[in-house]
N, C-alpha and C positions, 0 to 999 in steps of 0.2 A: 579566731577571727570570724565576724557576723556575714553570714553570705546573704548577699542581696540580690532575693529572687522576688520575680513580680509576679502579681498575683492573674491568675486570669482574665480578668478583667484589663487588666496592663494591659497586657499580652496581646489582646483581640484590639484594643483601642491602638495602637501603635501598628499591626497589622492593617486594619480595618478606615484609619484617617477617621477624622471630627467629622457630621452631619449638620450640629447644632448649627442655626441660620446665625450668623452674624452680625449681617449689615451692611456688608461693603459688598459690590456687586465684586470684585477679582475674586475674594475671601470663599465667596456664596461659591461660587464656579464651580471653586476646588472641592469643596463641602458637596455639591451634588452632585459630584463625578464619583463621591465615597459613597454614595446611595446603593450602588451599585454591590462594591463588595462588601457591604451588608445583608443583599438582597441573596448574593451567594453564599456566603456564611450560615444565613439563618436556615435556607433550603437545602442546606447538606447536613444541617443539626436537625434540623424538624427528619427528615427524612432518616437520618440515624436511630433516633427514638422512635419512630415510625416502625422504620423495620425490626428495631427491639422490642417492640411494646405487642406486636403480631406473634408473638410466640408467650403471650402470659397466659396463655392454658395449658404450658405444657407441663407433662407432672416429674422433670426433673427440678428440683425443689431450687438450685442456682439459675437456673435460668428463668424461672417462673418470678424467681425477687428482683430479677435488672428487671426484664417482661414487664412485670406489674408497676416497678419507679417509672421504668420510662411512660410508659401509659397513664400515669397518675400527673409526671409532668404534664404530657399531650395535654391530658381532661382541663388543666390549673390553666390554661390559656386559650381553653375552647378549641381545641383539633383533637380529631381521633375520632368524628361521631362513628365511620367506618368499623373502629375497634369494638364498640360495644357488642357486637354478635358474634365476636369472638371470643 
């Protein structure tokens, strides 16, 4: 039997509520009340990879490979200018 699991993306959008503007002011309401826990979402992710991506100088060779992805994400979205002297 096929188990049906959702993909992360599911996952966060079911958590997280629609944003997209609509059109109806009731609709809209509800939509920028979700503003919110997106706002918290993304600042406990930025912030996770933050604090992983502070540790890609170090010379245990596992941690230096999360360290450096998550750092590589930061760079791909323009956050981290902090991380480059490290």
């Amino acid at each position: 039997m096929k188990e049906n699991r959702l993909s992360i993306e599911e996952i966060l959008y079911k958590l997280l509520g629609e944003i997209e503007p609509y059109g109806s002011t009731s609709i809209d309401k509800e939509r920028y009340k979700n503003i919110e826990n997106y706002y918290i979402a993304l600042s406990f992710i930025i912030n996770k990879l933050h604090n992983a991506a502070l540790l890609k100088n170090r010379k245990e060779a596992s941690i230096n490979e999360i360290a450096q992805e998550c750092y590589l994400i930061l760079r791909e979205y323009g956050i981290g200018d902090d991380l480059d002297g490290n």
